[in-house]
C-alpha positions as CSV (number, residue, x, y, z in Angstrom):
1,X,-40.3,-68.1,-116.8
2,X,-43.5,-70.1,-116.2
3,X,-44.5,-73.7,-116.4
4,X,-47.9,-75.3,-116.8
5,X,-48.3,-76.9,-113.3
6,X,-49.4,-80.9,-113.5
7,X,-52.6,-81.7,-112.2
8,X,-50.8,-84.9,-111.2
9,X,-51.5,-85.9,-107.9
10,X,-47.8,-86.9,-106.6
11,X,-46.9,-83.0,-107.5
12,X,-48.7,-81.7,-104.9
13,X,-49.7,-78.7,-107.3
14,X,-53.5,-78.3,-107.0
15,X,-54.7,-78.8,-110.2
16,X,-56.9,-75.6,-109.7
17,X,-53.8,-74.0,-110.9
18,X,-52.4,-74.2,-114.6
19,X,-49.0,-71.8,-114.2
20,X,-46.4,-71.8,-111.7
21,X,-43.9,-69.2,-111.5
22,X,-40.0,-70.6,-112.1
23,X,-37.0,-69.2,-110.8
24,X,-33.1,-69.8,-112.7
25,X,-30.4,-67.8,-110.8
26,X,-28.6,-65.9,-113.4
27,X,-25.4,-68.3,-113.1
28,X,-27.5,-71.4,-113.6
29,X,-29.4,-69.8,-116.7
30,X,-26.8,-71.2,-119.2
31,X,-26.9,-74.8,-118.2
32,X,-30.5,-75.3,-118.4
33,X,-31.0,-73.1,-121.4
34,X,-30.3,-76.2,-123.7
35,X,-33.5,-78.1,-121.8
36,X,-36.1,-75.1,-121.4
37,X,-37.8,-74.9,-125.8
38,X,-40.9,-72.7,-125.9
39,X,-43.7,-74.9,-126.2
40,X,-42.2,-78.6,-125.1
41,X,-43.1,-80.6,-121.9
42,X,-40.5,-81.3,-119.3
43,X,-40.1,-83.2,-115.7
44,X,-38.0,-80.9,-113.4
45,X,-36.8,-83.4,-110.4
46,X,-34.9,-82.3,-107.7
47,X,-36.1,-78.0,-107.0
48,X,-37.4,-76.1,-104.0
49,X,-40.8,-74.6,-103.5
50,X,-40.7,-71.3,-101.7
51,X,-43.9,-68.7,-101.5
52,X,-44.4,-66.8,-104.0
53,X,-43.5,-62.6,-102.6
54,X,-46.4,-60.3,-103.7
55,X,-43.2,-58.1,-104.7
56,X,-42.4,-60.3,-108.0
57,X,-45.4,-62.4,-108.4
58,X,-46.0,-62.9,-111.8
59,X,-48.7,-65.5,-112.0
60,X,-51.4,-66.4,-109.7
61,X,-50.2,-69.2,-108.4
62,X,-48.8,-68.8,-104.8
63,X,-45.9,-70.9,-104.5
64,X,-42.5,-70.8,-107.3
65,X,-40.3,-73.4,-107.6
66,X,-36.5,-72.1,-107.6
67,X,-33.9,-74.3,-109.7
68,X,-30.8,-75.5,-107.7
69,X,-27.7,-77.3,-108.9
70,X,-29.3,-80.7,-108.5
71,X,-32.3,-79.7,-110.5
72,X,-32.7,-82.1,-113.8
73,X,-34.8,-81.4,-116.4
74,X,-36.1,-84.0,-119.3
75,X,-38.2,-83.5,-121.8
76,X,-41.0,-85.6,-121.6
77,X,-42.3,-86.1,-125.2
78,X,-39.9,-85.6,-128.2
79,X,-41.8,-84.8,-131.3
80,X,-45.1,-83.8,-129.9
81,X,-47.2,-81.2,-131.4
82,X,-46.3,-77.9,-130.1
83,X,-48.3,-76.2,-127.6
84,X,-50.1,-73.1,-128.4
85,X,-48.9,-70.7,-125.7
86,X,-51.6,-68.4,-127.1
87,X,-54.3,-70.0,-125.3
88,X,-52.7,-70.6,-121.5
């Protein structure tokens, strides 16, 4: 999975970088499924950054950030157009 990265400041994802690499252990996958739609915008609060191994790096971006079991995901804007994945 990858997520646009914010060029938010408070992220502390340089906005030079537009994907970051996300990581759902395989027993978690089922609980966020219901939060994770192709194309909408979502907060994740509450993960862990780790490097990003050469051995599974799928973007360009050199950190991940791993889902935990405090991890909380909202979707930021309900109804917005749908983002054309296309083009990222």
């Amino acid at each position: 999975m990858s997520l646009p990265a914010s060029p938010v400041p408070q992220t502390g994802v340089p906005s030079i970088h537009s994907v970051i690499h996300g990581f759902i252990p395989a027993g978690r996958a089922n609980h966020y499924k219901p939060s994770l739609k192709a194309g909408s915008i979502v907060k994740v609060n509450r993960f862990e950054v780790a490097r990003c191994s050469s051995m599974y790096k799928i973007t360009d971006h050199p950190f991940l950030i791993r889902f935990i079991s405090p991890t909380i995901i909202d979707e930021v804007i309900t109804g917005a157009p749908e983002i054309n994945l296309q083009s990222c």
